[in-house]
C-alpha positions, 0 to 999 in steps of 0.5 A: 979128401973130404974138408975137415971143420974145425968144429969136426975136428974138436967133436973128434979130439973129445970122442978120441980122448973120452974113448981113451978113459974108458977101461979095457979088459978085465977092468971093464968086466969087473965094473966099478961097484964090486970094491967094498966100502970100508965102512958101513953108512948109515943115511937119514934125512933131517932139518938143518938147526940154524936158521929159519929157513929149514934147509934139508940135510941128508945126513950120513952116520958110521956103524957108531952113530956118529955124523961123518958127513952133512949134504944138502938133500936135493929132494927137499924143497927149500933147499934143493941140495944146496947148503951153507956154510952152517949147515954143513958144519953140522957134523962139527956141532954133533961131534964137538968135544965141548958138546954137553950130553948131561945137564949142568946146573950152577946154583945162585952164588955158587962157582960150582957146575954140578951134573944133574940127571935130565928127569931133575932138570925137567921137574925144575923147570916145571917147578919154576914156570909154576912158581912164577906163573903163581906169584905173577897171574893176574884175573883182573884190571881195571878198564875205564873203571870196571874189572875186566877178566883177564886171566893172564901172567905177566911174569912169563915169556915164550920165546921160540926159536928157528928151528920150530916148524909150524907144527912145533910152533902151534902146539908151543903156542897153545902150551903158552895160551894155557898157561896164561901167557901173552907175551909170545916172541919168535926169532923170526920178529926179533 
């Protein structure tokens, strides 16, 4: 009889337990992957929004369009798959009961919010930035006792967030340049 190393012994404990978990007869001819999946999945592959790190999301959606569930993309090269706690609260952001999907505006010295279309609120903005940039853009100032030409306001400032890429942040900061505007800020310097 030949000696049995404890080694040998544990290899064969595995592969007889392993071997007990496999499925026999018709389970083992039907396969795993004949059971239909109770809902339709949709998958798509996005950036998370929170912090600046631009961590990759594979997002999975119902027939509907709603978030179900929030995993890290194992192909993405910030994160390889892994998430925090933000991140995969993402479903909780998209299908939050309190999440606004109009425009609420609030006029000065009213304790009303009234619902607004988004072409208003965008024609607003655009109205106010234009005011603002109007009442406060300076040609000139004085250095060393002559007029330098400037070209700037000093009323407006641009101040980007997180989850600007660099392509977002590029085209934003020439948007600001054209406008005249040299105060430029990033989450990233606060």
């Amino acid at each position: 009889m030949t000696k049995l190393s404890r080694r040998h012994f544990l290899v064969l404990c595995a592969a007889t337990n392993a071997g007990l978990l496999l499925p026999t007869g018709s389970a083992a001819a039907k396969g795993v992957g004949d059971f239909p999946l109770h809902k339709k999945v949709g998958e798509s592959h996005t950036i998370c929004p929170y912090c600046s790190c631009g961590c990759g999301l594979v997002i999975a959606t119902d027939e509907n369009g709603h978030i179900t569930n929030a995993e890290g993309d194992p192909d993405h090269i910030t994160n390889r798959g892994a998430l925090d706690p933000k991140s995969i609260s993402v479903p909780q952001l998209s299908n939050s009961p309190l999440r606004l999907h109009t425009v609420m505006y609030r006029a000065p010295n009213s304790e009303q919010w009234e619902e607004k279309s988004w072409d208003w609120a965008v024609k607003e903005i655009a109205n106010r930035i234009k005011k603002t940039r109007d009442e406060t853009f300076v040609t000139t100032t004085k250095v060393d006792g002559k007029d330098v030409a400037v070209n700037r306001t000093e009323g407006l400032a641009w101040i980007g967030g997180a989850a600007n890429n660099s392509e977002d942040c590029y085209l934003s900061t020439k948007l600001a340049r054209a406008l005249g505007i040299v105060y430029l800020e990033h989450q990233a310097r606060i």
